[in-house]
N, C-alpha and C positions, 0 to 999 in steps of 0.2 A: 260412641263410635266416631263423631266426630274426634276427638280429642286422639285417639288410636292413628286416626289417619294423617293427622297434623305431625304427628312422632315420626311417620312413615314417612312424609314429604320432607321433615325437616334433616331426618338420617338422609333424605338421597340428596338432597341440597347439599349436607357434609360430604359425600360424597362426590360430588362435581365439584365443590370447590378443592378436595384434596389435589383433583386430577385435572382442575386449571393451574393448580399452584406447580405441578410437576412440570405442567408444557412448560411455565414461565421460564423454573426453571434450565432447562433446556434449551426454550430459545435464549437466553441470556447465556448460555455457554456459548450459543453459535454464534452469536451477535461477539462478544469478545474475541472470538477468535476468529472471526470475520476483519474484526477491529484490527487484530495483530495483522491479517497479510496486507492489508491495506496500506498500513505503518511500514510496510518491511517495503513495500512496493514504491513508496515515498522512498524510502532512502536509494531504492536499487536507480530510480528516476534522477537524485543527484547525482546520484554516482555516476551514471551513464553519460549528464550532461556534461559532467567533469571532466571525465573523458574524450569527449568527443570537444570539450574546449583545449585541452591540454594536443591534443593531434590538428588541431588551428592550428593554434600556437607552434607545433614543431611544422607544419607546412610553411608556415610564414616566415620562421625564419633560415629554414632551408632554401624556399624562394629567394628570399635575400641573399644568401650568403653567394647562390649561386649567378643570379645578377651580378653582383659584385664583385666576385671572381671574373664571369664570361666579360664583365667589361674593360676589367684589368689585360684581361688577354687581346681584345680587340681592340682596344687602345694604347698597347703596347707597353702596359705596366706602368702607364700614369697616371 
């Protein structure tokens, strides 16, 4: 009897471990593709910095140019 019941416990042991290996599974798909928007979100974060350096930059030298014009003018193009 004993020996009957140890077959018993050790089929439902195979049994919970098929159906840990499935969650694992599973969450290892989520976790990857967790992984990927994370990575996409990085790039979208340079990108944005980039951006937003590149629209400086054209203020900056819009300000100047226009400086540099208004004072030609008010100084009578010297």
């Amino acid at each position: 009897m004993a020996e009957g019941s140890l077959h018993q416990d050790v089929g439902h042991l195979e049994g919970k471990l098929e159906s840990l290996e499935k969650s694992v599974e599973k969450l290892t798909g989520k976790v990857e593709v967790l992984t990927g928007v994370l990575d996409q979100g990085k790039g979208a974060r340079w990108a944005a910095l980039a951006f937003l350096g590149l629209g400086a930059a054209a203020v900056s030298v819009l300000t100047t140019i226009i400086t540099f014009f208004g004072m030609k003018i008010t100084t009578g193009g010297n």
